[in-house]
FIVEXMI-432910 format. One line per 3 residues: number of its first residue (from 1); their letters; for each residue x, y, z negated of C-alpha. Coordinates in nm, 2 decimals, always signed. Layout:
N
NUM = A = X Y Z  ... $
//
This chain:
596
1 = XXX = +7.87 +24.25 -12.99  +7.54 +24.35 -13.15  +7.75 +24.27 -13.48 $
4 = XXX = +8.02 +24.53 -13.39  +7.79 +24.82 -13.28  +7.61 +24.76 -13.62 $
7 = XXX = +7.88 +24.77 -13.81  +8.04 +25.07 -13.63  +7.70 +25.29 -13.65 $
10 = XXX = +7.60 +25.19 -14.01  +8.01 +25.32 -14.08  +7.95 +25.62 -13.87 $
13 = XXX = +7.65 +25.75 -14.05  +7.80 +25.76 -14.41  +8.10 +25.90 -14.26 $
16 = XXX = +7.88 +26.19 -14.15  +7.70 +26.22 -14.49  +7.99 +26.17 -14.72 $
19 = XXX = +8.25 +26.39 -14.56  +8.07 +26.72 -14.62  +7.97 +26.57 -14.96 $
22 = XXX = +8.39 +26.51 -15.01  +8.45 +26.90 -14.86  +8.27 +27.05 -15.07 $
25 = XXX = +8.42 +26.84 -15.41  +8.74 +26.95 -15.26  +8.62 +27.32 -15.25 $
28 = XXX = +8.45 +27.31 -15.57  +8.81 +27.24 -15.76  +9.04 +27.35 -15.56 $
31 = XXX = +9.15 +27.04 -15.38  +9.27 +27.24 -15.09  +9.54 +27.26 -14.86 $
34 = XXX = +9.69 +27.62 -14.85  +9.88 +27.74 -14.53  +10.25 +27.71 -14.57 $
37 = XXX = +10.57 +27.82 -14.34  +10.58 +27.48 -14.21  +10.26 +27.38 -14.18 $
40 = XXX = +10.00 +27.46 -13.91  +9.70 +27.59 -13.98  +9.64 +27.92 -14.09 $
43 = XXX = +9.32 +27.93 -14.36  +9.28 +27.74 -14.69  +9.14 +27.35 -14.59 $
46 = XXX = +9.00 +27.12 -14.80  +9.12 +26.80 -14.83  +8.97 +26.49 -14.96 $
49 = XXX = +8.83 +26.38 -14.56  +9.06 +26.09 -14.63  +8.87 +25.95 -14.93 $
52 = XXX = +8.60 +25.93 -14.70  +8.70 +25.73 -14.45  +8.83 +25.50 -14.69 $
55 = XXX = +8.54 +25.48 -14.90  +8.33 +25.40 -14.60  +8.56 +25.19 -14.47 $
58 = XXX = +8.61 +24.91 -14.79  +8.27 +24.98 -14.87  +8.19 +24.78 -14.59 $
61 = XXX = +8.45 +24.55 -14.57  +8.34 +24.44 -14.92  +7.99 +24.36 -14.78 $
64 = XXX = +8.11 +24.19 -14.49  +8.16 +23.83 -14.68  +8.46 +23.66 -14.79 $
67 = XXX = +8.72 +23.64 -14.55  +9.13 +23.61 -14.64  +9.28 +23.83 -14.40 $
70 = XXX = +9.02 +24.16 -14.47  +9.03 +24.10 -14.85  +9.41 +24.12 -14.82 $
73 = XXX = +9.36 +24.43 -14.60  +9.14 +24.59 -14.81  +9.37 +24.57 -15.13 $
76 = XXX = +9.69 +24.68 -14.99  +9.46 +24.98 -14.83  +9.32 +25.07 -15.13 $
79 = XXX = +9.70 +25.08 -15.30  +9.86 +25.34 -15.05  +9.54 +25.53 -15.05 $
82 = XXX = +9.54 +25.61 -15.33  +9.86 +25.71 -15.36  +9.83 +25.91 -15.06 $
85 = XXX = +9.52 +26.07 -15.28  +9.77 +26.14 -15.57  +10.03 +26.26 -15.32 $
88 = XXX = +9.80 +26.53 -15.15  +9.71 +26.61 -15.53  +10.08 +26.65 -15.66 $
91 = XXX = +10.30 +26.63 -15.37  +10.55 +26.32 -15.45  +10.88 +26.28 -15.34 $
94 = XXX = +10.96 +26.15 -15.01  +11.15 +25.87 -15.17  +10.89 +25.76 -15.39 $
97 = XXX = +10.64 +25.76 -15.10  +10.87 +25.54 -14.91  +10.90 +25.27 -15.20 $
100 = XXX = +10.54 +25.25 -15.21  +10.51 +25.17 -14.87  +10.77 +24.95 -14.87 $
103 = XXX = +10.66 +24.74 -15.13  +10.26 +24.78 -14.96  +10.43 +24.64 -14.63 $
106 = XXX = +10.59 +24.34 -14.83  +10.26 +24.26 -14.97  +10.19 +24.21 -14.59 $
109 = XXX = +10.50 +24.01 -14.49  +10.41 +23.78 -14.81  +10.08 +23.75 -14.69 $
112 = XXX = +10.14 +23.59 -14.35  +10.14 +23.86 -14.07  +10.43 +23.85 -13.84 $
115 = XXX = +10.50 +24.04 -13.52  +10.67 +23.74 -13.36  +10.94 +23.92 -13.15 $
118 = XXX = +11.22 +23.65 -13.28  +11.25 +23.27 -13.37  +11.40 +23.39 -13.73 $
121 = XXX = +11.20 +23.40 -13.99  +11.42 +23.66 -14.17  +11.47 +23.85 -13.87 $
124 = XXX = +11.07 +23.82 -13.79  +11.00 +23.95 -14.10  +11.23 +24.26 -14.14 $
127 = XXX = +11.17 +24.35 -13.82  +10.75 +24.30 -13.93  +10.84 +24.53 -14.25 $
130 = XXX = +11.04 +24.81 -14.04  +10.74 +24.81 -13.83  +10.44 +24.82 -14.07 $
133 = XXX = +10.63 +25.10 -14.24  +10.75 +25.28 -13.96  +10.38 +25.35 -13.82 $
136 = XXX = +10.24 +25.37 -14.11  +10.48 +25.64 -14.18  +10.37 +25.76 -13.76 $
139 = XXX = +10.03 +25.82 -13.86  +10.15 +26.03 -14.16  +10.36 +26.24 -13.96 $
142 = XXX = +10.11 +26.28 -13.67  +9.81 +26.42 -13.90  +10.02 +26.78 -13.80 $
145 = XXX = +9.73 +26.94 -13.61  +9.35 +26.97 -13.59  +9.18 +26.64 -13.47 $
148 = XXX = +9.55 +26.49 -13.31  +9.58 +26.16 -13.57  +9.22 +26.08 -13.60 $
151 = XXX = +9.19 +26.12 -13.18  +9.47 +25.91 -13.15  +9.36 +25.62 -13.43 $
154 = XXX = +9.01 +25.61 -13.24  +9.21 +25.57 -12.84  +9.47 +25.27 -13.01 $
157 = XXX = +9.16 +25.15 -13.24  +8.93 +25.11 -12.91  +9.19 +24.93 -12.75 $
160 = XXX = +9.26 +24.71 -13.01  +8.94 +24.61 -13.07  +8.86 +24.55 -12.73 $
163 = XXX = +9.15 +24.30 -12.76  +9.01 +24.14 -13.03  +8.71 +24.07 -12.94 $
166 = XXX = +8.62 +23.81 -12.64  +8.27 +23.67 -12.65  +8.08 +23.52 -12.90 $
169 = XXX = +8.06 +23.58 -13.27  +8.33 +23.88 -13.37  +8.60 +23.75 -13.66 $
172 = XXX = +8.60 +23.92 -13.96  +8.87 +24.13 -13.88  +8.71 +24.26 -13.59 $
175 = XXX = +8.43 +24.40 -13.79  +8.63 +24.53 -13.98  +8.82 +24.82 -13.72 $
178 = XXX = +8.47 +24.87 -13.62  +8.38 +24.98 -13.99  +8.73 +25.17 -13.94 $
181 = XXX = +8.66 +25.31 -13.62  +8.31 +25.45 -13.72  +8.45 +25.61 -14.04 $
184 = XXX = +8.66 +25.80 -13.87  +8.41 +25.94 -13.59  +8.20 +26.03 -13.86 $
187 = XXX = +8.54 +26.22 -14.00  +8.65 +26.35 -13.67  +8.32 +26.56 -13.61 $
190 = XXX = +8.44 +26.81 -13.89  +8.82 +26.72 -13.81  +8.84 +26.91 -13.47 $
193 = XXX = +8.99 +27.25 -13.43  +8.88 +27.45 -13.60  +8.88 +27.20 -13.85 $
196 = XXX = +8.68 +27.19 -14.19  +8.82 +26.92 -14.34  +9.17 +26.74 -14.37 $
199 = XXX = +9.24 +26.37 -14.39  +9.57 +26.44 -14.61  +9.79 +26.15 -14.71 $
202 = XXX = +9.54 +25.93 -14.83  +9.39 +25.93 -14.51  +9.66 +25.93 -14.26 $
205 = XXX = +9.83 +25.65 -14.48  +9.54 +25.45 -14.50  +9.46 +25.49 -14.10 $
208 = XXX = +9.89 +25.43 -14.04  +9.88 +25.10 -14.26  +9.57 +24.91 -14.10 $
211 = XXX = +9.63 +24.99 -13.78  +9.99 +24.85 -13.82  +9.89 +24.55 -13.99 $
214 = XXX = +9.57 +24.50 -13.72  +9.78 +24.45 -13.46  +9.95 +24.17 -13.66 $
217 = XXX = +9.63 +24.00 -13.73  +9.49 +24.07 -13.33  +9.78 +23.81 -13.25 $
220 = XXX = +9.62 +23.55 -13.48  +9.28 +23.57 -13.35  +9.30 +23.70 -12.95 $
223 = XXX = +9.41 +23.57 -12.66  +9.73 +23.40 -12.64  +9.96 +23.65 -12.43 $
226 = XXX = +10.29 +23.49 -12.21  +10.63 +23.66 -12.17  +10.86 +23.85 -12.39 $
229 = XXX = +10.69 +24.20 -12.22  +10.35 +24.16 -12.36  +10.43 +23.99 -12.69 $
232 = XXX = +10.69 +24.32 -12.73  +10.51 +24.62 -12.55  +10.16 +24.54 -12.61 $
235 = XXX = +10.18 +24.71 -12.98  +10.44 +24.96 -12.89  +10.22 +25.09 -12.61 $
238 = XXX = +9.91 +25.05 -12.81  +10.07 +25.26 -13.08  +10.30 +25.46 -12.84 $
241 = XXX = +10.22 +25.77 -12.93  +10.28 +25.75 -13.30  +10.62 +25.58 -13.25 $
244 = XXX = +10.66 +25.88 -12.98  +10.61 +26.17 -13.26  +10.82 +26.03 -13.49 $
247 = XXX = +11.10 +25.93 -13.33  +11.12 +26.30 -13.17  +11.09 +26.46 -13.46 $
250 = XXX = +11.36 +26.25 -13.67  +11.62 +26.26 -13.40  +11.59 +26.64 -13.34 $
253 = XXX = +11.56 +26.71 -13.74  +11.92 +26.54 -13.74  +12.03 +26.72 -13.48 $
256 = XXX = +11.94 +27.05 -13.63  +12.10 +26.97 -13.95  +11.76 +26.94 -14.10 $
259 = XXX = +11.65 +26.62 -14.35  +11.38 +26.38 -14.12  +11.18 +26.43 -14.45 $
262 = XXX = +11.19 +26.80 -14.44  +10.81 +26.96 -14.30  +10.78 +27.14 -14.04 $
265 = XXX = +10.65 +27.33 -13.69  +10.85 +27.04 -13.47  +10.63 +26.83 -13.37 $
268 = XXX = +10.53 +26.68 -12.99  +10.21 +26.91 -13.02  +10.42 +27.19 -13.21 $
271 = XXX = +10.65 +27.18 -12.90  +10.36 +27.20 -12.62  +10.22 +27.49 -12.77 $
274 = XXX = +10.51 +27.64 -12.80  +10.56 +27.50 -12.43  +10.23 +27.78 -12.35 $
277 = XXX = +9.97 +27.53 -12.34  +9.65 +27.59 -12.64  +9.67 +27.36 -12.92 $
280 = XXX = +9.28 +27.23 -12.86  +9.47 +27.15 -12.48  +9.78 +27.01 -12.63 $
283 = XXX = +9.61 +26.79 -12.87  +9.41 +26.66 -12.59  +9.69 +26.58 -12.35 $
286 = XXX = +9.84 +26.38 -12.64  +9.50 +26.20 -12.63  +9.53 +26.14 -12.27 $
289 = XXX = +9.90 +26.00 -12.33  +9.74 +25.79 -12.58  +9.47 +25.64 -12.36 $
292 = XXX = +9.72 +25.59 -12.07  +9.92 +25.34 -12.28  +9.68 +25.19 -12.45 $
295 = XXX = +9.47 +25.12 -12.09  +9.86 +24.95 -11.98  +9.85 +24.78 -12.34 $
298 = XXX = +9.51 +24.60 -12.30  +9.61 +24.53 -11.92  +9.95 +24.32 -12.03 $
301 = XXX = +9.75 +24.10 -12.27  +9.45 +24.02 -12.01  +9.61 +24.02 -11.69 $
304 = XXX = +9.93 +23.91 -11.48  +10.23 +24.11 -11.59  +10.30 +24.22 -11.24 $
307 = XXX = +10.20 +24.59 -11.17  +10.11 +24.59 -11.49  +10.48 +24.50 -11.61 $
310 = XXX = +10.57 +24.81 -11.32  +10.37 +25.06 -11.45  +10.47 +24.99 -11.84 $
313 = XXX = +10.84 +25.04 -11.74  +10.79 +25.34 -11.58  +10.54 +25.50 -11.80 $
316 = XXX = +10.82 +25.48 -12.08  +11.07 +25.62 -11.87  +10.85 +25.88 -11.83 $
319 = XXX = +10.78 +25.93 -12.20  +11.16 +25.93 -12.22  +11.20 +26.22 -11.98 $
322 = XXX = +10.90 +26.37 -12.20  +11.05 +26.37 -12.49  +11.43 +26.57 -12.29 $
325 = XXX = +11.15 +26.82 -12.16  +10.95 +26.85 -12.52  +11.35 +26.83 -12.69 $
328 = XXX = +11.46 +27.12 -12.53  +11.22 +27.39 -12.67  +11.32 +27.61 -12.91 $
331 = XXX = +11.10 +27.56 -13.24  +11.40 +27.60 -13.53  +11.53 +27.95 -13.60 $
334 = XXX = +11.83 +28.09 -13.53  +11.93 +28.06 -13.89  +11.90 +27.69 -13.94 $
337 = XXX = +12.12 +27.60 -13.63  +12.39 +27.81 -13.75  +12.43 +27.60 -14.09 $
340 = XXX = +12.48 +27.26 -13.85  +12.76 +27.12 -14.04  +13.06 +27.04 -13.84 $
343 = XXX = +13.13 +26.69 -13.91  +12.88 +26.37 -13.90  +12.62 +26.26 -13.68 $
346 = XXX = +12.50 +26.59 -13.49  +12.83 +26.68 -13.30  +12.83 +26.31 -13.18 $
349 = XXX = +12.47 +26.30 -13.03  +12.57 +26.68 -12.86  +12.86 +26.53 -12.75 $
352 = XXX = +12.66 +26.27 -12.54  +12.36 +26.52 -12.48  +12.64 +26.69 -12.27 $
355 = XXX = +12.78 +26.41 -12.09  +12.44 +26.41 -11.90  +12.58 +26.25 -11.60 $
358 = XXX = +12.60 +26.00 -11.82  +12.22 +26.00 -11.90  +12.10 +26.03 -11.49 $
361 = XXX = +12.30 +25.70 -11.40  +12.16 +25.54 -11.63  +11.76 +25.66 -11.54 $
364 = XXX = +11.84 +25.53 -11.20  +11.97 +25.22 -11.33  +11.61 +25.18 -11.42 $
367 = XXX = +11.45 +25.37 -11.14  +11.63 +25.15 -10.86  +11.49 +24.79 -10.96 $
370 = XXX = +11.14 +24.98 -11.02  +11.12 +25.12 -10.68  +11.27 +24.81 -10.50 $
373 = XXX = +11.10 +24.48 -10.72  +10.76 +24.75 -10.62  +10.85 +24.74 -10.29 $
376 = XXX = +10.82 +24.38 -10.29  +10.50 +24.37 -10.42  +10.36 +24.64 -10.16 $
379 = XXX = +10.46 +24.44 -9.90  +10.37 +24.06 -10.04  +10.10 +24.12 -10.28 $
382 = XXX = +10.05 +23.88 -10.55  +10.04 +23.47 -10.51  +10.26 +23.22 -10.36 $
385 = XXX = +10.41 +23.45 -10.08  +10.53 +23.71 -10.39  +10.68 +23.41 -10.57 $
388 = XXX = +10.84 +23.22 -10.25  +11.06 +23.59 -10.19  +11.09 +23.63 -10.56 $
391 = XXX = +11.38 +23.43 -10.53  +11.58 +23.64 -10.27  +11.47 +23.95 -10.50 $
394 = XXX = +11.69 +23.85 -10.80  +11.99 +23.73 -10.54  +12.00 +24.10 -10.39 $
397 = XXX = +11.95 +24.35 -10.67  +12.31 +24.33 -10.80  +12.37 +24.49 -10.44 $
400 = XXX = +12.11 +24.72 -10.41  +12.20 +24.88 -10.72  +12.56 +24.88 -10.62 $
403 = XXX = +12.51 +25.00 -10.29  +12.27 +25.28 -10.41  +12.47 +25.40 -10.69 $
406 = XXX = +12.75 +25.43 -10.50  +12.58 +25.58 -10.18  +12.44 +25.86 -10.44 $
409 = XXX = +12.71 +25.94 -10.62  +12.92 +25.99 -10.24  +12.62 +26.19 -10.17 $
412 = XXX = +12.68 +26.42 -10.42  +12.31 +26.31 -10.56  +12.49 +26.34 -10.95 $
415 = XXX = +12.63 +26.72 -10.92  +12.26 +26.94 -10.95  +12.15 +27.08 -11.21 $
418 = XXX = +11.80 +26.94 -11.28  +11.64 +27.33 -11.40  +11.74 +27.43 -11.06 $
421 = XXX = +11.65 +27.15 -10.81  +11.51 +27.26 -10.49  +11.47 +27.15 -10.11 $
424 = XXX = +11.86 +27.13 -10.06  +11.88 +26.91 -10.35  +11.56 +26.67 -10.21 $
427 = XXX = +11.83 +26.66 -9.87  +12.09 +26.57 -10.09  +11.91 +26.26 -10.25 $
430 = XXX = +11.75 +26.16 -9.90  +12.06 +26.13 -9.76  +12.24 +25.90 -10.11 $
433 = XXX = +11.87 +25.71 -10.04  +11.92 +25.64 -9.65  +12.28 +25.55 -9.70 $
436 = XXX = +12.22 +25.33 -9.99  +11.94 +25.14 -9.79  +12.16 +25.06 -9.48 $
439 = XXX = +12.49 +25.01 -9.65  +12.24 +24.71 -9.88  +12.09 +24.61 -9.57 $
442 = XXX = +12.44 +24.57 -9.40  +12.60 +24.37 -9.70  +12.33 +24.15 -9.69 $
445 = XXX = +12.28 +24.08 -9.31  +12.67 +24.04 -9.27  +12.85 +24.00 -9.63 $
448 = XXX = +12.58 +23.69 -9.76  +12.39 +23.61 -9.42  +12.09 +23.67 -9.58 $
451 = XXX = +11.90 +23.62 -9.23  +11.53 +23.57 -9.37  +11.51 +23.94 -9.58 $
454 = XXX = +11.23 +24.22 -9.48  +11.35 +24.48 -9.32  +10.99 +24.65 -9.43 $
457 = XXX = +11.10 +24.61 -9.81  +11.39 +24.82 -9.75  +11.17 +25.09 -9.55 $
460 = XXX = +10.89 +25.08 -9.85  +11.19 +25.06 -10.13  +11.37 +25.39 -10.01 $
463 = XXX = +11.00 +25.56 -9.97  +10.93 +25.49 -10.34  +11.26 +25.57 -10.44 $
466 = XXX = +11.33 +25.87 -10.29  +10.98 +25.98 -10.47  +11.08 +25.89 -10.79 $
469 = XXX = +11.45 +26.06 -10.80  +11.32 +26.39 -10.66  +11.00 +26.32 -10.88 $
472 = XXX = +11.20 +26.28 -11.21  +11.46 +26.58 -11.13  +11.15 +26.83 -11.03 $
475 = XXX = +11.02 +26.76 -11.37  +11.24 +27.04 -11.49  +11.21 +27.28 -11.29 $
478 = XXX = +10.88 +27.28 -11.29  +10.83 +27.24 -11.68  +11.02 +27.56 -11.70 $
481 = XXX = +10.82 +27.76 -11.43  +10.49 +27.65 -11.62  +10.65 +27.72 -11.92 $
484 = XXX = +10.72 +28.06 -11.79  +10.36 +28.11 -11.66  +10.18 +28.00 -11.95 $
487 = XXX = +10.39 +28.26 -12.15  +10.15 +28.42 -12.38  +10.41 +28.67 -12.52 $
490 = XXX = +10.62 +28.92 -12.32  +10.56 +29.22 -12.12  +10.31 +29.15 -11.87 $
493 = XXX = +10.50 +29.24 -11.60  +10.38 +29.32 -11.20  +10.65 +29.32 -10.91 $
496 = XXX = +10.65 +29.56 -10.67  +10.76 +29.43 -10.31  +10.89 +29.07 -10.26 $
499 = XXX = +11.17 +29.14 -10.04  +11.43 +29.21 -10.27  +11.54 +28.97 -10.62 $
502 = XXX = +11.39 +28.63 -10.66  +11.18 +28.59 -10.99  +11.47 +28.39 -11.18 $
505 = XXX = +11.71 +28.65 -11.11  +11.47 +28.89 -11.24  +11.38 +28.66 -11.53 $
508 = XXX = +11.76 +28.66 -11.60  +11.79 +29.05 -11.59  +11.52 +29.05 -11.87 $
511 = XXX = +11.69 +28.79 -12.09  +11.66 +28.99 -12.44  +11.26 +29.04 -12.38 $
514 = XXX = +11.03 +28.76 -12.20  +10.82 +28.86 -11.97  +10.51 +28.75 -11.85 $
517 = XXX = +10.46 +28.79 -11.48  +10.11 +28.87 -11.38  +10.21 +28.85 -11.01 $
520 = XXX = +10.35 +29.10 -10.75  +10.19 +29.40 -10.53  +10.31 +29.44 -10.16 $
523 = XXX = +10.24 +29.68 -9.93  +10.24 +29.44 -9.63  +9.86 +29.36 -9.56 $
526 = XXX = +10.03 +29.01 -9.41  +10.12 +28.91 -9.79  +9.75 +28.95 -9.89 $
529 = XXX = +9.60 +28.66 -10.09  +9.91 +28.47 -10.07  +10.12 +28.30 -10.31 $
532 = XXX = +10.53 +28.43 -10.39  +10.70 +28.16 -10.60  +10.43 +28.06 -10.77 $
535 = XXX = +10.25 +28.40 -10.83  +10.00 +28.58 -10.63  +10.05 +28.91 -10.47 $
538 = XXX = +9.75 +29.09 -10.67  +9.70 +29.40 -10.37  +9.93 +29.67 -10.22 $
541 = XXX = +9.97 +30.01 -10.36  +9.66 +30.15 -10.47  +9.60 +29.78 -10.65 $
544 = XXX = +9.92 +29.84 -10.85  +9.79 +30.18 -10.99  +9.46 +30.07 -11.08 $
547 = XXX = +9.60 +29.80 -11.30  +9.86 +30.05 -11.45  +9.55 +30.29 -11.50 $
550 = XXX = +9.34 +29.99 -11.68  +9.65 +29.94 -11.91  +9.65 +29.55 -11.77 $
553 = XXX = +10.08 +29.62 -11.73  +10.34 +29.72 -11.94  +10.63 +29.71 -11.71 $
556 = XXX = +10.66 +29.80 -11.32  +10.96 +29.61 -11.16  +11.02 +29.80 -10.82 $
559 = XXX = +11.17 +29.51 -10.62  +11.24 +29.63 -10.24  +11.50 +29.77 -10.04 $
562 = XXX = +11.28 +30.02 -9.81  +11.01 +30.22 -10.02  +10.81 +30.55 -9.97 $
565 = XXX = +10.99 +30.85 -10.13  +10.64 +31.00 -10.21  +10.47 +30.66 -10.34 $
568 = XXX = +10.78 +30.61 -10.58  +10.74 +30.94 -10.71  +10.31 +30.83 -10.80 $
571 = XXX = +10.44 +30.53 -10.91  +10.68 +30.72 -11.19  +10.44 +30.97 -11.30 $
574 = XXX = +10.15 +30.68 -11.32  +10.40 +30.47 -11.54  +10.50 +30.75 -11.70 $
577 = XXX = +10.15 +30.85 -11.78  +10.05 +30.57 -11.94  +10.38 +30.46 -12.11 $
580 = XXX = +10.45 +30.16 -11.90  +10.80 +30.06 -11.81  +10.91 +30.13 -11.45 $
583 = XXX = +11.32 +29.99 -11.38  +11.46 +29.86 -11.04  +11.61 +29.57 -10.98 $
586 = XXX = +11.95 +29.64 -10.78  +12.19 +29.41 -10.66  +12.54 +29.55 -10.58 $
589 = XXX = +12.88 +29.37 -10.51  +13.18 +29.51 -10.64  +13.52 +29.42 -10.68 $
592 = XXX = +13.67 +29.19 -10.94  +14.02 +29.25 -11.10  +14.13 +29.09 -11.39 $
595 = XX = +14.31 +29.32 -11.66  +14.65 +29.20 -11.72 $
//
């Protein structure tokens, strides 16, 4: 351990010294990174932070002594850095940057390291290629925004090293990622937003590579792990987030008609600010994502694959449900959909994008076993008593989910519309979950005389089910209302009386200009201090001039039935005074005829 730390510190503290030294090279000639319409930030940046961390980092892997694997690590490094270096410099094609890696990732495959997810050896070591490139490619992509690739490298780094290591002298390889991992702390003081310094290619290459090919070598030297979930989840979750960003961005680039190579604004973290949230606040919940997965990682390699195995399965449902919320926020222009050619792959994925009945059977074709196999272990725990009933788990599923599905879709559980769920819709799905349980309870008390079941499973089982549909359909709406509230562009908008048009119909009325709702006035002194949908009712009367007087609105929505004559009348000359909006919002029914 003592090794590690010393290894991480001494890396840490030439980090700090040389990556001002490399900023201001970089500023000196020019080496800079000049904002672009599909890049981020928004002042000239110097590059060169990548050179570095990899300076630092071979620097000490040469010192370390001879050792195979970090020798072979340290060559193919020092190839795609640099021509990440002469990329950032002259800005190569996306094809030639792909051959390169390729070739850098067969170097690898030659070399030994295998990801072990198949008893072929040529299927083994395609599959190692796709996935050496494929993050290292990740890493490239995710360098999009201040601090978000070097965060993310030192969460999956920490984890993997942890990993690694278990008592006693640390291998080579260890000390290695802790030379790594303290080159880029050094990095990532001057990488934060506002940040001084960019990795560029030859950084985010460089970081995308070892951390690919580290969690190749961690299953040559660390703990043997059991079962085809840890062997295959324990690097996809270490390196989730990665995998996360780039699949998004290449399926929606498709969609969109654009090339997955193209640049651009469309990134998870793009998307969350876009979303409402600050980009130093969407970087970190990234982060967070990050250290979630890579906790579950390091969990399925050191303990029992029981909740463990649970809470993997859900947690990448729930980055699938993520990645529909993240998917359907507008980032491309108006222009570019338009051009969508008509043929090829785009119409087909719209096509099953709309069959999304399609897409909600199937989530509770995963969220069914979840909530019942947890149900099992609520009420057994782990040990002999989980295994004897293990048995009679794997004998009723196949009804459960038949039962369930079909008690749900009676129910009318697949006819909502997710944006919109509310309390009727919870009834709804509490209903398809009681009649799913007894109808599974009655098939396997009378149709298999199944006489030793728990009747306590099936009580826990539609508890955590009944969480996790309503749970994974209120995701919507409630993305949308925060989206709405964390608007930082529109009319800021107050809402006088909250008797009349409920916020989404006046959210609809507006369509043509967002607003942003600062709350609502009421003249009821019972509505004080009190939340409506969401927002709080800011005062009565007087309140609502004082903020018009301030210039905190820009538009009065007058949204009651029964006002004052004489308090309208202040109201228009107040808004009219100080040039704010003032419109009504009324609701009439009229006949409906049809020209023929």
């Amino acid at each position: 351990m003592a090794r590690l730390i010393a290894y991480y510190l001494t890396a840490l503290g030439l980090s700090l010294a040389l990556t001002p030294a490399c900023r201001a090279l970089a500023h000196r000639f020019g080496f800079v990174a000049a904002p672009k319409e599909d890049r981020w930030h928004k002042r000239p940046t110097a590059l060169f932070g990548g050179v570095a961390i990899v300076l630092v980092t071979l620097l000490l892997g040469v010192v370390m002594g001879p050792d195979t694997r970090v020798w072979q690590l340290i060559a193919c490094g020092l190839v795609i850095s640099a021509f990440g270096l002469v990329d950032d410099l002259l800005s190569l094609k996306a094809s030639t940057k792909l051959v390169i890696q390729i070739c850098v990732a067969s170097a690898l495959v030659f070399f030994g390291l295998r990801l072990h997810w198949t008893d072929s050896l040529v299927g083994d070591s395609m599959l190692t290629l796709f996935w050496i490139v494929g993050i290292t490619n990740g890493f490239n992509l995710l360098d999009n925004m201040d601090g978000l690739c070097a965060g993310i490298t030192l969460i999956a780094g920490g984890f993997l090293l942890a990993g690694m290591y278990s008592g006693g002298a640390p291998p080579p390889a260890s000390l290695y990622l802790a030379a790594l991992l303290g080159a880029i702390s050094g990095f990532f003081v001057y990488n934060v937003h506002p940040a001084s310094i960019f990795m560029g290619d030859a950084g985010s290459l460089f970081l995308g590579l070892n951390l690919a090919a580290l969690t190749l070598v961690a299953k040559e030297i660390g703990t043997p792990t059991s079962g085809a979930l840890s062997v295959v989840a324990g690097p996809v979750l270490l390196l989730l987030i990665p995998i996360f960003d780039t699949t998004l961005v290449t399926v929606m680039r498709l969609v969109a008609g654009r090339r997955p190579s193209q640049g651009g604004r469309d990134h998870s973290s793009h998307r969350l600010v876009a979303l409402g949230l600050p980009e130093a606040t969407a970087v970190a919940v990234l982060w967070a994502l990050a250290l979630f997965s890579g906790g579950l990682a390091l969990s399925l390699q050191r303990a029992s694959q029981g909740w463990q195995g649970i809470l993997a399965v859900t947690f990448c449902i729930a980055m699938v449900i993520f990645a529909v919320h993240l998917a359907r926020i507008r980032v491309y222009e108006t222009t570019e959909l338009d051009n969508v050619p008509a043929t090829g792959f785009t119409p087909m994925v719209a096509n099953f994008m709309y069959k999304r009945r399609v897409a909600e059977v199937l989530l509770d074709l995963c969220l069914i076993p979840i909530a019942y196999y947890s149900a099992y272990h609520l009420r057994f725990g782990e040990g002999i008593v989980l295994s004897v009933n293990y048995q009679f788990f794997l004998q009723s599923l196949p009804i459960v989910l038949a039962c369930q599905l079909t008690s749900l879709f009676v129910m009318g559980g697949y006819r909502g519309t997710w944006r919109f769920f509310g309390m009727m819709d919870a009834v709804v799905f509490a209903k398809g979950v009681a009649l799913g349980t007894v109808s599974s309870m009655m098939v396997i008390l009378f149709g298999y005389h199944f006489e030793n079941y728990s009747r306590a499973v099936f009580v826990i089982y539609a508890a955590l089910l009944m969480l996790l549909l309503s749970g994974t359909r209120a995701s919507f709406r409630l993305v949308s209302e925060f989206a709405n509230r964390r608007r930082s562009v529109g009319q800021r908008c107050i809402i006088y009386g909250t008797s009349g048009a409920s916020v989404a119909t006046i959210r609809e009325a507006f369509e043509e200009q967002p607003l942003k709702i600062i709350g609502f006035a009421d003249d009821d002194p019972m509505q004080s201090n009190v939340r409506v949908a969401g927002y709080p009712v800011v005062g009565g009367f007087s309140r609502l001039l004082a903020l018009i007087d301030t210039g905190e609105v820009d538009c009065v929505v007058v949204n009651t039935r029964v006002a004052d004559v004489e308090r309208l009348q202040k109201l228009e000359a107040s808004c009219r005074a100080h040039d704010v909006d003032l419109v009504k919002i009324q609701l009439n029914l009229k006949p409906f005829h049809v020209a023929s």
